[in-house]
Every structure is written in structure tokens, then in C-alpha cells.
C-alpha positions as CSV (number, residue, x, y, z in Angstrom):
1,X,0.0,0.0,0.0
2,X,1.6,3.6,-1.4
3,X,0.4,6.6,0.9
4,X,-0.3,9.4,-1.9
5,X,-2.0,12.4,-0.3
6,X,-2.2,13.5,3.8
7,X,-4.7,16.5,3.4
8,X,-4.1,19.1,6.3
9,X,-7.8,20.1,6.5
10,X,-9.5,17.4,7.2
11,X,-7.0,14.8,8.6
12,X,-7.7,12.1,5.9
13,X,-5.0,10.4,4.7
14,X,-5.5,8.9,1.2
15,X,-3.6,5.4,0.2
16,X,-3.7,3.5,-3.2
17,X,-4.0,-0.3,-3.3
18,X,-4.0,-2.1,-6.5
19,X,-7.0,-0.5,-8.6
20,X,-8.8,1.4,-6.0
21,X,-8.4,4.6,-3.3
22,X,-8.5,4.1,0.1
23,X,-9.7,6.7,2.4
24,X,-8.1,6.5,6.0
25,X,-10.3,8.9,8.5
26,X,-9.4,8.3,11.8
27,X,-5.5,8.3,12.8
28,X,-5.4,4.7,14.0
29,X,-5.7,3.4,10.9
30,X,-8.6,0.6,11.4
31,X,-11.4,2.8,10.5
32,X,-10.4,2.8,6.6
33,X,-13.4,3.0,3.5
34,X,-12.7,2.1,-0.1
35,X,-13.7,4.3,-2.1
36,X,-16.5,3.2,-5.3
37,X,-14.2,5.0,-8.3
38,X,-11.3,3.5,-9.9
39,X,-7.9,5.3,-9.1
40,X,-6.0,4.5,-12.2
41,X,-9.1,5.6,-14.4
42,X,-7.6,9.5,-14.3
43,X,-5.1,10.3,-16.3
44,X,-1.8,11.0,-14.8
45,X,-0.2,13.7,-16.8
46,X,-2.4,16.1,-17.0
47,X,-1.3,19.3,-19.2
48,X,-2.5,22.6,-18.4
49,X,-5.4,23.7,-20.5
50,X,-5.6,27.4,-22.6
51,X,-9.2,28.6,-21.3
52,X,-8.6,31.6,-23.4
53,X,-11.3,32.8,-25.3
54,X,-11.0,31.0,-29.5
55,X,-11.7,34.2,-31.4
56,X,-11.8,32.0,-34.5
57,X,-15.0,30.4,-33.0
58,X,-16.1,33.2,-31.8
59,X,-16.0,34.5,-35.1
60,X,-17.5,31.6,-36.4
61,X,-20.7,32.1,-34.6
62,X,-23.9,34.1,-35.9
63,X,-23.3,38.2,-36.1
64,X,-25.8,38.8,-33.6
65,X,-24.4,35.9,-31.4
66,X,-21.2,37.6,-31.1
67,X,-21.6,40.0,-28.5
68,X,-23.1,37.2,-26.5
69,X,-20.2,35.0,-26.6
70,X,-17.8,37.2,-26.0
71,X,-19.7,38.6,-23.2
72,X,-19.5,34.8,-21.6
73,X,-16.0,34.6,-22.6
74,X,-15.3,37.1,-20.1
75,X,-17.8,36.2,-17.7
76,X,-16.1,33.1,-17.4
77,X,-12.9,34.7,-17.4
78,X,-13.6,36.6,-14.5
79,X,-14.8,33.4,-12.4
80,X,-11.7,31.5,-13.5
81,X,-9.9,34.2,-11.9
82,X,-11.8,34.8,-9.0
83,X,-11.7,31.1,-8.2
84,X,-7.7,30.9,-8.4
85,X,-7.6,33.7,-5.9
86,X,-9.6,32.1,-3.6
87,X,-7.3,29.2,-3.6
88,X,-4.5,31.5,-3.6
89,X,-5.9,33.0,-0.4
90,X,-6.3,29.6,0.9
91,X,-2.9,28.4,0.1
92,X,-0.9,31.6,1.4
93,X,-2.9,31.4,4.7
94,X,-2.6,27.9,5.5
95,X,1.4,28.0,4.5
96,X,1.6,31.2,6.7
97,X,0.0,29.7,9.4
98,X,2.1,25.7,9.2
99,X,5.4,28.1,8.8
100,X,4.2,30.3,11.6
101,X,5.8,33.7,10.5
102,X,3.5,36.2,12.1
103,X,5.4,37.0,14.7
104,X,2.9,35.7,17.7
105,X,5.2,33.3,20.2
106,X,4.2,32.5,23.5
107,X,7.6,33.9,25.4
108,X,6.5,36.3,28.0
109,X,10.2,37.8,28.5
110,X,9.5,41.4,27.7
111,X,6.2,41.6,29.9
């Protein structure tokens, strides 16, 4: 058995074995559940994708359509990048608070 992910959140710890996942929830290791999809059915290398608007579709679409799509184009540009703030936010708080550099300690020396 390969441990793959410990996620920080939630204290699960995630293990492969052979074809499936297996979800570990509790930290002494008998309470385990297998999960119901098939690890090796995702694929592995996974490329980044260009969500940029085509403007060769866009183009492609009817003249009065056009303003339409573009105006989802950006729409779902603007999700897109509210979303990866979010986990940005996420990710710089919870690395800020495992590295501990705000500064709080608990010496009392100056008081």
C-alpha cells in the first residue's frame, strides 16, 4: 500500500491499493473505507489547459451571437480568476500559518 495524499484540513490520509483509493479517517488506521471509483481511471499527466477565449469560434458564430459569446468569454474569465484567488488566499494562509511567520510566540520575557 503507497500513501499518496495526507490532506491538512480534514486529517484524511489517502492510500492507493492495486486498482482502488483508500480513504483512511481516523488516525489509528482501522477505521479505513474504499472508495467506489477506480484510481487508475484518471489520467496521470495532465497538461495545463488554454481557457482563453477562440476568437476564431467566436467568429465563427452568428453576427448577432457575437456579442453574446464574448460577453461569456469574459464572464467566465472573471470566475476563472476569482476562483484561483480564492485558492491562492487559501494556500498563502494555511502555509503562513504551518510556517508560523506572524510574529505571535508565547515567550512572556519582555512583559
Amino acid at each position: 500500500m503507497m500513501k499518496i495524499v495526507d490532506a491538512l484540513e480534514n486529517k484524511t490520509t489517502v492510500y492507493k491499493n492495486g486498482e482502488f483509493t483508500e480513504y483512511c479517517m481516523n488516525s489509528n488506521g482501522h477505521q479505513k473505507e474504499w472508495a467506489k471509483r477506480n484510481a487508475d481511471s484518471y489520467p496521470r499527466n495532465i497538461c495545463p489547459v488554454d481557457r482563453r477565449p477562440m476568437v476564431q469560434k467566436i467568429m465563427e458564430t452568428d453576427p448577432l451571437q457575437q456579442g453574446q459569446a464574448l460577453a461569456c468569454a469574459l464572464k467566465n474569465k472573471k470566475k476563472m480568476q476569482k476562483r484561483t484567488d480564492k485558492l491562492a488566499s487559501k494556500l498563502s494562509d494555511s502555509m503562513m500559518s504551518a510556517l508560523d511567520l506572524s510574529g505571535n510566540t508565547d515567550d512572556s520575557a519582555g512583559d
